[in-house]
C-alpha positions as CSV (number, residue, x, y, z in Angstrom):
1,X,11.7,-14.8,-34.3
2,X,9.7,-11.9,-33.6
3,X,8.1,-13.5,-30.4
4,X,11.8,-13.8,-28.7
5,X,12.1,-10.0,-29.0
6,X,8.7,-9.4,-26.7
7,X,9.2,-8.9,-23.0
8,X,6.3,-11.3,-21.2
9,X,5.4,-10.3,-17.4
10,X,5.8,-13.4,-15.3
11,X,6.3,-13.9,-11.8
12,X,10.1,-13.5,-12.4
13,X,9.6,-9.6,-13.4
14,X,8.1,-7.9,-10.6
15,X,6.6,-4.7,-11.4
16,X,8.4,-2.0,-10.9
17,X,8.0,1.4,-9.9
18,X,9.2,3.3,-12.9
19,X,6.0,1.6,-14.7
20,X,3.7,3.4,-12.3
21,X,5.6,6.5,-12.3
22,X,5.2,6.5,-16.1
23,X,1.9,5.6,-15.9
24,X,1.0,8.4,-13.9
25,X,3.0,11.0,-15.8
26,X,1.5,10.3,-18.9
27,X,-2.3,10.2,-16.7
28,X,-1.1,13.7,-15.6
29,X,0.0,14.8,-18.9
30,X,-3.2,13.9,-20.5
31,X,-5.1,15.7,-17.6
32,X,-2.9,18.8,-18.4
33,X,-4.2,18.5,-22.6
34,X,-7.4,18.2,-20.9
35,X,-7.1,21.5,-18.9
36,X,-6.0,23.6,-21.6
37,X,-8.8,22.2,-23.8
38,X,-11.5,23.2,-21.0
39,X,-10.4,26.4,-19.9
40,X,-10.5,27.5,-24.3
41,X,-13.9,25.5,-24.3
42,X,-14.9,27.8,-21.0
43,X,-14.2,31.1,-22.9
44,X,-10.5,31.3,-21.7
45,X,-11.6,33.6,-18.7
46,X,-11.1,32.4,-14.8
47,X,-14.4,32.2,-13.2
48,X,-16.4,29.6,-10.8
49,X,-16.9,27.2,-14.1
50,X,-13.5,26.7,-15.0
51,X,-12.5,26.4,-11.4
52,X,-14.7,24.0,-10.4
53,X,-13.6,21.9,-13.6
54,X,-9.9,22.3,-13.1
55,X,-10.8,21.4,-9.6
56,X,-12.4,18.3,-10.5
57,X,-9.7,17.5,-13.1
58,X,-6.7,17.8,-10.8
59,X,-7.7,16.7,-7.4
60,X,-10.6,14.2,-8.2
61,X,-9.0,12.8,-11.7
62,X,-5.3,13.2,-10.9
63,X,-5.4,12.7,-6.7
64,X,-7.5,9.4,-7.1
65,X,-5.5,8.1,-10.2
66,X,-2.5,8.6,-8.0
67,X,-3.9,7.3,-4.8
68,X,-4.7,3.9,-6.3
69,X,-1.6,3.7,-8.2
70,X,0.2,3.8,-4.9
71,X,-2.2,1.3,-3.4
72,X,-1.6,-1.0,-6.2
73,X,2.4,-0.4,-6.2
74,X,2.4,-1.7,-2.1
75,X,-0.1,-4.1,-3.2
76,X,1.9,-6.0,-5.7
77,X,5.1,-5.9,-3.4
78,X,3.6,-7.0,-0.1
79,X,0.6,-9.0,-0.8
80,X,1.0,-10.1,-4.4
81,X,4.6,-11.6,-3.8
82,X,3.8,-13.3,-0.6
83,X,0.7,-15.0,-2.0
84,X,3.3,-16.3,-4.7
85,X,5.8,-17.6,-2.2
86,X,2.9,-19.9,-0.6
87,X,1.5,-21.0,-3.8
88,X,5.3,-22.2,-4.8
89,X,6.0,-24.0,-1.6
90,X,2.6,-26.2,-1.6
């Protein structure tokens, strides 16, 4: 009974962008928690420390998390599906 009420991923459900979206608000809201939490640890003044680790934070963290999200997302609809189209017709 409770097994009928769980959503399975199969090649019937494509993934879809909304999940990455998510995914990647929630990635950038924890990097936000993680911002706020460094610049208090840093002494809560601006200087070359906390900019450096924001820097690192946003545009190494965030950027790449993004990047391959996006590569991923393209992956599954190009390559993914058509490799499942020629596995069903052999």
């Amino acid at each position: 009974m409770a097994d009928s009420k769980i959503v399975k991923k199969t090649e019937n459900n494509p993934v879809l962008f909304q999940e990455y979206f998510y995914a990647n608000l929630f990635f950038w809201g924890v990097l936000m928690v993680v911002a706020v939490i460094s610049f208090f640890t840093c002494g809560a003044v601006w200087d070359d420390v906390t900019s450096g680790a924001l820097e690192f934070l946003f545009v190494i963290m965030g950027g790449g998390f993004t990047f391959v999200s996006v590569l991923d997302y393209f992956y599954e609809i190009k390559i993914a599906a058509s490799t499942k189209e020629t596995v069903k017709l052999r």
